[in-house]
C-alpha positions in Angstrom: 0.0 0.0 0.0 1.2 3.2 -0.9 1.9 5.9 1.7 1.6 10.0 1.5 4.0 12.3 3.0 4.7 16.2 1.9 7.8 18.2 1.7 7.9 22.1 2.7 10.9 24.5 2.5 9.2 26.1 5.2 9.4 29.5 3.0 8.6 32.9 4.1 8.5 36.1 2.5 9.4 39.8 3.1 5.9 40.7 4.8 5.8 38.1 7.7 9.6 37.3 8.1 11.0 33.8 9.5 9.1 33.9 12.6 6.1 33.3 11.3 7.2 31.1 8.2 8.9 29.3 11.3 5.1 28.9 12.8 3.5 28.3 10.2 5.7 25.6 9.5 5.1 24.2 12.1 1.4 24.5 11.9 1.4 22.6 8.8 3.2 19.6 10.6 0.0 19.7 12.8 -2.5 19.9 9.9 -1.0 16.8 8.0 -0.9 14.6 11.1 -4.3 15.1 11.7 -4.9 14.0 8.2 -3.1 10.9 8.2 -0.3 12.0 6.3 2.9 9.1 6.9 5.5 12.1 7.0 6.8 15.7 6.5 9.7 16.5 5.0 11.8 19.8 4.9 14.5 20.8 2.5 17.9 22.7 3.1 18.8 25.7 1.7 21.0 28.6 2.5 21.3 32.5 2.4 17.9 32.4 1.4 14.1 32.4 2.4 14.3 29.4 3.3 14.7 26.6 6.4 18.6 26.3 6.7 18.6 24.6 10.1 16.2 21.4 9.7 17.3 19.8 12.6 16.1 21.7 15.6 12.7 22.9 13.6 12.0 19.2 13.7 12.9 19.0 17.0 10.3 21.8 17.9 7.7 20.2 15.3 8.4 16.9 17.5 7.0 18.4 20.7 4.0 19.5 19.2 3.2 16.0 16.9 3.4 12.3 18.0 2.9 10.1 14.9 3.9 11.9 11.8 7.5 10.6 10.6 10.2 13.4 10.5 12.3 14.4 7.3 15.3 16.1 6.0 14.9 16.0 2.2 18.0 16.6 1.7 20.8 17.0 3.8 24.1 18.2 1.6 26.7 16.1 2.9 29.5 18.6 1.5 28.6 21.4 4.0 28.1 18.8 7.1 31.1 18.4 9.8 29.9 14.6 9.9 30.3 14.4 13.9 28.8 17.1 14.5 25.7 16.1 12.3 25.6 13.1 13.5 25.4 14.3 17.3 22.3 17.1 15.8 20.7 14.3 14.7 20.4 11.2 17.6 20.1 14.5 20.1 16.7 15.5 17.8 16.0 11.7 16.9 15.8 11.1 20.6 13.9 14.1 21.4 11.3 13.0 18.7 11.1 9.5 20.0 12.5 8.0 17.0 10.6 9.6 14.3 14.0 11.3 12.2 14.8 10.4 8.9 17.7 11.8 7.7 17.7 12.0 4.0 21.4 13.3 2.8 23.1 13.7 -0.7 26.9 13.5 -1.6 25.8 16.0 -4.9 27.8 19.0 -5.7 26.7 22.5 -5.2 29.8 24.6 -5.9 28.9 28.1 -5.9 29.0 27.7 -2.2 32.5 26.1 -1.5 34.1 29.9 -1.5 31.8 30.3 1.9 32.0 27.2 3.3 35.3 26.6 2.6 37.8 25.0 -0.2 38.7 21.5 -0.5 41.6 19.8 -1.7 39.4 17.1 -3.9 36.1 17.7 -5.8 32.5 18.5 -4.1 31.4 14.6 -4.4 34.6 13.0 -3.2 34.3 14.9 -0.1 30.8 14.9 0.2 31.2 11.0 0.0 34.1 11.1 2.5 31.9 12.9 5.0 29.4 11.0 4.1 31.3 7.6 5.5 32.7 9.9 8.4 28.9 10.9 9.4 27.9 6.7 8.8 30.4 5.4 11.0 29.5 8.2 13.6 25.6 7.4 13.8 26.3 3.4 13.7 28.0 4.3 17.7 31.1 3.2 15.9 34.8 4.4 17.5 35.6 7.2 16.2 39.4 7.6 17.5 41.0 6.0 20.2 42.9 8.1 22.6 46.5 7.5 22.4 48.5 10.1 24.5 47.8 12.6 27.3 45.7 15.6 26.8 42.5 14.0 24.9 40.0 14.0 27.7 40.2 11.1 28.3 42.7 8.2 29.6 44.7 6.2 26.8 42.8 3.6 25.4 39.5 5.0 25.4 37.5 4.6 22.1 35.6 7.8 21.3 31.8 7.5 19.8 29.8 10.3 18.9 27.0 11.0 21.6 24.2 10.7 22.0 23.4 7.9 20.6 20.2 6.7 19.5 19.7 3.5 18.2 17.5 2.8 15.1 18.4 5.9 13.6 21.4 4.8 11.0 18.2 2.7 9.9 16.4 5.6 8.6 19.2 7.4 7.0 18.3 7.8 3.3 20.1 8.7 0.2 18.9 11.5 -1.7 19.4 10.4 -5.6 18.8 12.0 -8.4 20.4 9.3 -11.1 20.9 5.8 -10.8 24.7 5.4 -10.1 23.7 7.1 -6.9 20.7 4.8 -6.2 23.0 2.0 -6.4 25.2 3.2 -4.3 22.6 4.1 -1.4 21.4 0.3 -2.0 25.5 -0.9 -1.4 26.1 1.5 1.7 22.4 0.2 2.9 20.8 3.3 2.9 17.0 3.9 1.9 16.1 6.0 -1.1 14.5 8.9 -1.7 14.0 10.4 -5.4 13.5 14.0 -6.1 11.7 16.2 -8.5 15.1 16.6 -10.6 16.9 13.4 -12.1 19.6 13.6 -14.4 21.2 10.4 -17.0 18.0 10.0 -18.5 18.2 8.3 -22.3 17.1 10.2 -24.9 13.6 10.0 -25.5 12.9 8.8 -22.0 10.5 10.0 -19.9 11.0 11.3 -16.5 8.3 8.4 -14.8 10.1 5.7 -16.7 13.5 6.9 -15.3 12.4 7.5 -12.2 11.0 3.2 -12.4 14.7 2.3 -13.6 16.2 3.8 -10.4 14.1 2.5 -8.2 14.4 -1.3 -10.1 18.0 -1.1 -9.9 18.3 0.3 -6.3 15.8 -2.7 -5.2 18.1 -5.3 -7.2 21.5 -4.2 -6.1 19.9 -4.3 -2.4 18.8 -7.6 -3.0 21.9 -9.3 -4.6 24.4 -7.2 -1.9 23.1 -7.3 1.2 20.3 -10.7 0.6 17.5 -8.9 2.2 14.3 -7.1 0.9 14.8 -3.2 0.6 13.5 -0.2 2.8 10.5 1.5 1.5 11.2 3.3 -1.3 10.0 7.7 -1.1 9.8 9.9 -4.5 8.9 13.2 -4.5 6.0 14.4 -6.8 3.8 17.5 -7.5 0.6 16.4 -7.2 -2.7 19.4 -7.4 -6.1 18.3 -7.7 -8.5 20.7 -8.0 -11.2 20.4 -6.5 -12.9 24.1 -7.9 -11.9 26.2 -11.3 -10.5 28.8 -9.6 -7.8 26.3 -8.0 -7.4 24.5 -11.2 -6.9 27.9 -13.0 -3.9 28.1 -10.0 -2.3 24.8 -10.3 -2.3 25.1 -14.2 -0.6 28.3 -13.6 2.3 26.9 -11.3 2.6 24.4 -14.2 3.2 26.9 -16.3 5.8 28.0 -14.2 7.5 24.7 -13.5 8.0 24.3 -17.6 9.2 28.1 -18.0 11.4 28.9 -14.9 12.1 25.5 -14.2 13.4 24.6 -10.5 13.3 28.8 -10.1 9.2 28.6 -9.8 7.1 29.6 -6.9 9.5 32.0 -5.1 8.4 33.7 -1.6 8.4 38.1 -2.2 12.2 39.0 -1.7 13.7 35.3 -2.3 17.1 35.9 -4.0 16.7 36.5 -7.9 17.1 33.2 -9.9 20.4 32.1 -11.6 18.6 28.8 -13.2 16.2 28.5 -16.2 13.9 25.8 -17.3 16.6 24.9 -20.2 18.5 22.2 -18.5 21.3 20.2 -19.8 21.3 17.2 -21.7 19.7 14.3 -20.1 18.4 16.1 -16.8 14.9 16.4 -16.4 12.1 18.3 -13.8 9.5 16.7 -12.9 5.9 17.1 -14.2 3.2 18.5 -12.9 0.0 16.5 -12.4 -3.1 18.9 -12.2 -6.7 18.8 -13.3 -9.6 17.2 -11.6 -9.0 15.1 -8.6 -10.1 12.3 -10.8 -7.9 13.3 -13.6 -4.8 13.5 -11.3 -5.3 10.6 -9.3 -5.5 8.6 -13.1 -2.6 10.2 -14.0 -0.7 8.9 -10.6 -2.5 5.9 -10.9 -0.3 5.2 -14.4 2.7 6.9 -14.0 5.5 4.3 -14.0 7.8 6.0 -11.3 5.7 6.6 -8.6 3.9 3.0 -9.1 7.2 1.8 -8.4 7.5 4.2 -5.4 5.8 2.7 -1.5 5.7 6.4 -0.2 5.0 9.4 -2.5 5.7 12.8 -1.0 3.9 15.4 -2.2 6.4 18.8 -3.1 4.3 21.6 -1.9 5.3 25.0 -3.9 7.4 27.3 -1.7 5.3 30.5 -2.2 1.5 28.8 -1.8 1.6 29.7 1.8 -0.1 28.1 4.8 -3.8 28.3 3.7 -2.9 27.0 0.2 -0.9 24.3 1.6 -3.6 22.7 4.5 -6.1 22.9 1.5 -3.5 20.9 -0.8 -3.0 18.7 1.8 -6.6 18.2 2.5 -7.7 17.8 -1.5 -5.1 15.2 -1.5 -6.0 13.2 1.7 -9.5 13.1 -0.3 -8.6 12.1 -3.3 -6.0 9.0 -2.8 -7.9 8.2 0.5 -4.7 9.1 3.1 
């Protein structure tokens, strides 16, 4: 049975500020536990009007939820001291009572490396260093064993990362947007969340049917390497039914936006100007849009060969809808696909 969860980049714009995105957020959390929703999900971003700290936002969304599961969709490993993330995360997961799951990606995103600092190797090799770093570190591994004075503690002593909470390197996901790194989530043993932008797609292939291949191949190089059956498997998806004209008339619009501006669409007032388009290189593609009726959508969600592969869909909210606009999504879709 497929499950429903949502993702927010808890947004806010110029008029109401971060305190009350912040709230709102928070809000919405509330709204979609109430309506049965599996999971929310937040997304990372920086220098921008946007949630940059997901951790302790989940933590405060934990004291004021109890069932709904707990997402970072996603976590840039390249911009993470692994320890420290790794400490961020048991502390909320334990404050949560076990609800975190910690999507991460080992992508690059180099216009920030001249803030957060140069490396001596490329984004993804580091990324994927830190990302074994942060593994080893929420596994309660040792860490380093103290071999001379001065390391607070006596010689000998094997240093793990507290707290520690157990259970929680079982809900650490990788974030992939291709199938190389789909595979290697499946050997690392990580679960596997697809976004709303994939890139190595064949030519004349269709974002659903990628999105199916990755997910295939992720399941069958989880099965032949670790002899088990696979985690549940999220993708992330636009989903609007319209239940009137006047929100039709609105999602058709966003759709609009999504094939025009491409991943720039649906900006907060006074988000940073965008320095992307909708032309995107060879063999990288944005997802589509599925709008209409609420029966027309859920047919067209019904036959889409990505998220029938998929045991969670998680619906991508657009970042300048607001708090109203969002509860009503969330409630349309609840409806609709019976959540």
């Amino acid at each position: 049975m497929t499950t429903f969860g949502f993702n927010t980049r808890v947004s806010f714009g110029d008029d109401e500020g971060p305190a009350q995105g912040l709230r709102d957020g928070i809000a919405l959390f509330k709204t979609a536990e109430d309506l049965g929703f599996a999971s929310g999900w937040v997304y990372q971003r920086h220098f921008d009007h946007y949630l940059s700290s997901p951790l302790p936002f989940l933590a405060a969304v934990g004291r004021e939820t109890s069932r709904i599961g707990l997402g970072t969709a996603v976590l840039p490993l390249r911009y993470q001291e692994p320890i420290l993330l790794a400490e961020a995360a048991a502390t909320t997961d334990l404050l949560v009572d076990g609800r975190l799951h910690l999507a991460v990606s080992t992508g690059s995103n180099a216009p920030f490396d001249a803030i957060f600092g140069a490396v001596p190797t490329d984004a993804r090799t580091e990324a994927e260093r830190r990302q074994r770093r942060f593994l080893s570190a929420v596994s309660g591994q040792v860490l380093h064993t103290v071999d001379g004075p001065g390391q607070g503690a006596p010689v000998g002593t094997g240093l793990r990362a507290t707290p520690h909470s157990p259970g929680l390197r079982g809900r650490v996901r990788q974030g992939a947007a291709s199938l190389g790194s789909a595979v290697r989530a499946a050997e690392l043993g990580l679960g596997l969340i697809t976004g709303t932008v994939l890139h190595g797609l064949a030519d004349g292939e269709t974002f659903g049917a990628y999105q199916a291949r990755i997910i295939r191949a992720y399941r069958t190089t989880w099965r032949a390497v670790r002899g088990t059956e696979p985690p549940p498997v999220a993708v992330a998806a636009s989903i609007l039914p319209g239940t009137t004209a006047q929100l039709r008339a609105t999602y058709a619009d966003y759709d609009h936006q999504r094939r025009t501006e491409g991943m720039a669409a649906s900006r907060p007032r006074g988000a940073l100007p965008p320095v992307v388009t909708a032309d995107l290189p060879t063999g990288m593609r944005i997802s589509p849009v599925f709008h209409g009726t609420p029966d027309e959508v859920t047919e067209a969600v019904r036959t889409d060969p990505g998220l029938a592969e998929a045991d969670e869909i998680v619906l991508f909210l657009p970042p300048a809808f607001g708090l109203a606009a969002d509860v009503r999504l969330l409630a349309d879709v609840a409806a609709a696909f019976g959540v």
